[in-house]
C-alpha positions in Angstrom: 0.1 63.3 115.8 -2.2 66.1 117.7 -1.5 68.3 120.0 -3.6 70.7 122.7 -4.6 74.3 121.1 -1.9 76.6 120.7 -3.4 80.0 120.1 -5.0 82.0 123.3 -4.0 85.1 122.7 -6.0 86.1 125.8 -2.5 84.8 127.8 -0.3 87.9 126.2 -1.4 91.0 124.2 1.9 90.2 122.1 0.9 88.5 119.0 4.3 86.1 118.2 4.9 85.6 114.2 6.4 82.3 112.7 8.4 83.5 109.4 8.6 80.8 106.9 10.2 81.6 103.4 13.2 80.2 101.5 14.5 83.4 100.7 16.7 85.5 103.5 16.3 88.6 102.7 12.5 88.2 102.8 13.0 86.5 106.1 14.9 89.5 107.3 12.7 92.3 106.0 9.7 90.5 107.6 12.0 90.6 111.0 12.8 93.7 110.6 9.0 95.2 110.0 7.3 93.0 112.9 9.9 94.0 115.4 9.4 97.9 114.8 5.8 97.0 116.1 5.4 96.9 120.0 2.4 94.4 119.9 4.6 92.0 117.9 7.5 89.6 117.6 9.4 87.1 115.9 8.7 83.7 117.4 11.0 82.1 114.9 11.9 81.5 110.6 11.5 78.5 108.9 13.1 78.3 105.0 10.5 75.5 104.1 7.8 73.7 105.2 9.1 70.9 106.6 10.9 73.3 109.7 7.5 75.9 109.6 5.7 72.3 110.6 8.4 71.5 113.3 8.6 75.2 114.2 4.9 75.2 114.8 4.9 72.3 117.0 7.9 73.7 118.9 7.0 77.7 119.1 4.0 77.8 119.2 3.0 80.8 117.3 0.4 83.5 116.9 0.2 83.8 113.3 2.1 81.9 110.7 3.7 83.8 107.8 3.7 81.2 104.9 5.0 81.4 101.3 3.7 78.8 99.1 6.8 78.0 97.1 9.7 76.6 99.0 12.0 73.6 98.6 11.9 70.2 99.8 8.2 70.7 101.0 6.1 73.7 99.8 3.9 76.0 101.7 0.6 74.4 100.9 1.7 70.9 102.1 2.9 72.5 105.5 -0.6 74.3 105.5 -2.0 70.9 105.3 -0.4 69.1 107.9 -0.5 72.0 110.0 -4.1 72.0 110.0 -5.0 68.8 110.0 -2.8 68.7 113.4 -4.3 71.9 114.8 -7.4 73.1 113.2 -7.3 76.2 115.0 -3.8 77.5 113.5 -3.8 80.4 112.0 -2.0 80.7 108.8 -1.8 83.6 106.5 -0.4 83.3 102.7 2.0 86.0 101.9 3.6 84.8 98.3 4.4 86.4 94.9 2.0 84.1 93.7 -1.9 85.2 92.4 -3.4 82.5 90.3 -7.2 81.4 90.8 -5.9 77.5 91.6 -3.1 78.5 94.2 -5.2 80.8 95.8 -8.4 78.3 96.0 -6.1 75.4 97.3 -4.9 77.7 99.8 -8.2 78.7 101.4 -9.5 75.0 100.8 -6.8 74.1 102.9 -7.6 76.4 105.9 -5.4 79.6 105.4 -6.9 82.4 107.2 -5.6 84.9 105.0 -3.5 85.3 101.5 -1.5 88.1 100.7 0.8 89.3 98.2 4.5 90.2 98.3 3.8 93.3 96.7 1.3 94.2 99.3 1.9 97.6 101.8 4.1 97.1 105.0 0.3 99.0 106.7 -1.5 96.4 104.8 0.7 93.5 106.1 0.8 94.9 109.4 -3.4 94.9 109.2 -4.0 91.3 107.7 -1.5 90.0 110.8 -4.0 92.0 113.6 -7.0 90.2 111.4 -5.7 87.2 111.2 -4.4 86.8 115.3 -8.1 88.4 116.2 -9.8 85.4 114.4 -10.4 87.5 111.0 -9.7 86.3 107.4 -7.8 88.6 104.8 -7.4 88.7 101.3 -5.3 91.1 99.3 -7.7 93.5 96.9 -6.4 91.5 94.2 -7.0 88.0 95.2 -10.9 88.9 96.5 -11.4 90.5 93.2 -10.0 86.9 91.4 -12.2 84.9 93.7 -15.5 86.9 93.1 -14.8 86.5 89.6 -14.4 83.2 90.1 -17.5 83.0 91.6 -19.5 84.2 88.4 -17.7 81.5 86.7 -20.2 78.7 86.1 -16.9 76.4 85.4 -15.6 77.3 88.6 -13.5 74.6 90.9 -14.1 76.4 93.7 -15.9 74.1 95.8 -19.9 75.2 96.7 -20.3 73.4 100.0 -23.8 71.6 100.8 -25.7 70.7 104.1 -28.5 68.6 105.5 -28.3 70.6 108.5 -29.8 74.4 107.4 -28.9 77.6 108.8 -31.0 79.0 110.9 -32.2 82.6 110.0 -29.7 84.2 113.1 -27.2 82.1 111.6 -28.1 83.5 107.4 -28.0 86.8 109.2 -24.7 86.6 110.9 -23.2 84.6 108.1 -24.6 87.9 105.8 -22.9 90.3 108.0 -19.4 88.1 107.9 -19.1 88.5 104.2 -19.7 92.2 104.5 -16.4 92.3 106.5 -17.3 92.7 109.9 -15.6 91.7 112.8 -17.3 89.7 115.6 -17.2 92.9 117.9 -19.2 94.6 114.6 -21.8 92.1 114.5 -22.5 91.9 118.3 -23.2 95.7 118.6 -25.4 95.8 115.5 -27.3 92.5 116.6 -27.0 93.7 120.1 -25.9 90.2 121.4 -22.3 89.6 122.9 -19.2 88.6 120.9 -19.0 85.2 122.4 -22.5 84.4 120.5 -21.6 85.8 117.5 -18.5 83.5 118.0 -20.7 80.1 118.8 -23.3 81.5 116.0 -20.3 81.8 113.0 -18.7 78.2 114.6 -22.1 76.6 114.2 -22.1 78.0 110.8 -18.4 76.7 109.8 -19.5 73.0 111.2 -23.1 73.0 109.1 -21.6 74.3 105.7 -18.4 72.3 106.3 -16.7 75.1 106.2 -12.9 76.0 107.3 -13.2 79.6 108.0 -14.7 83.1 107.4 -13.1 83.6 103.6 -14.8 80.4 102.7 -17.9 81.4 104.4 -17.9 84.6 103.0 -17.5 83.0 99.6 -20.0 80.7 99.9 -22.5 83.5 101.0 -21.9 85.2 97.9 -22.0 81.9 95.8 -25.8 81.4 97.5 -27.0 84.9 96.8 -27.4 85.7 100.4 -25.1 89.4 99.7 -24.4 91.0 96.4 -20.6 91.1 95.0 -21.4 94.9 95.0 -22.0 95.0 98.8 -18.9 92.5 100.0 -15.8 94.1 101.1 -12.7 93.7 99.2 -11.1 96.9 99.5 -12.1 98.4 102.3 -10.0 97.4 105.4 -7.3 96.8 103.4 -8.1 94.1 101.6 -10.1 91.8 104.4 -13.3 90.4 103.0 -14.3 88.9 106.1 
């Protein structure tokens, strides 16, 4: 089953959250901090991932809040099925959860974002703006797992390969993306406009077989083309891309 493109947040300024965790107080806290916001609100809760799936379809959010570990079908799954549905969903991982596999899985899987339950109401707030505006964000912890990871000459984490090579705008943007900056960053410092540096980081997705800027990122750092010193996974709390 597929459906048209949900997410144009050019139609509102309102960026409408999908809740979905098994636990209600969660549910409510999470309520509770998007609606203090006046750029956000609370398209709807889900307490697994068979009802985020079917809320997605029928709400239509923004962003989707997903924990991993819920009953009757977990977050990953739903992740899954959302995507394959609607590539351009945006999901971001907020779970109590921090190992190396769960996290790769995740981000093989297309999440935009994956964040802690232990992370800062600011810092939730921030990886929700990154998310809706087509960033990726990890939590300081997780980036700092995953570039380990990437030293790791065992590693799982999937190196992905092309017969279609960048072209050197596209090394240079892809460089810039896993500094951390935004699309609006990398137009004014390559003096080109933000719908380029969109087509130019797309392009770059589609040759590398990529899902989206955290993989990207990764897999700049995996080639060499940035040092681990120089990537960002503190700074903006917590974004590396």
């Amino acid at each position: 089953m597929t459906f048209s493109p949900i997410y144009d947040h050019r139609q509102s300024s309102r960026i409408n959250v999908l809740i979905a965790d098994d636990h209600a107080i969660v549910r409510r806290g999470l309520r509770t901090l998007i609606a203090g916001e006046p750029d956000m609100g609370v398209a709807g809760e889900a307490t697994n991932g068979f009802e985020a799936v079917d809320r997605t379809r029928d709400l239509k959010p923004d962003v989707i809040l997903m924990d991993l570990v819920m009953p009757g079908q977990g977050g990953l799954e739903a992740l899954t099925q959302i995507k394959s549905e609607n590539p351009d969903a945006r999901v971001l991982i907020l779970t109590s959860f921090g190992e190396n596999e769960r996290v790769f899985s995740a981000i093989r899987a297309g999440a935009a974002g994956y964040l802690l339950k232990d992370a800062s109401p600011e810092q939730l707030l921030q990886a929700i703006h990154d998310v809706y505006n087509g960033e990726s964000h990890l939590h300081p912890t997780i980036a700092l797992k995953m570039l380990r990871e990437l030293d790791n000459p065992t590693s799982s984490a999937d190196q992905a390969l092309t017969d279609d090579p960048l072209t050197d705008r596209e090394v240079g943007v892809l460089r810039l993306v896993a500094q951390g900056m935004s699309n609006q960053e990398i137009a004014g410092l390559l003096s080109i406009s933000e719908r380029t540096v969109g087509n130019h980081i797309g392009s770059i997705l589609r040759k590398l077989h990529l899902a989206n800027r955290t993989q990207a990122a990764l897999y700049a750092l995996r080639q060499g083309l940035i040092d681990i010193n120089t990537a960002d996974t503190n700074g903006n709390g917590g974004a590396i891309a």
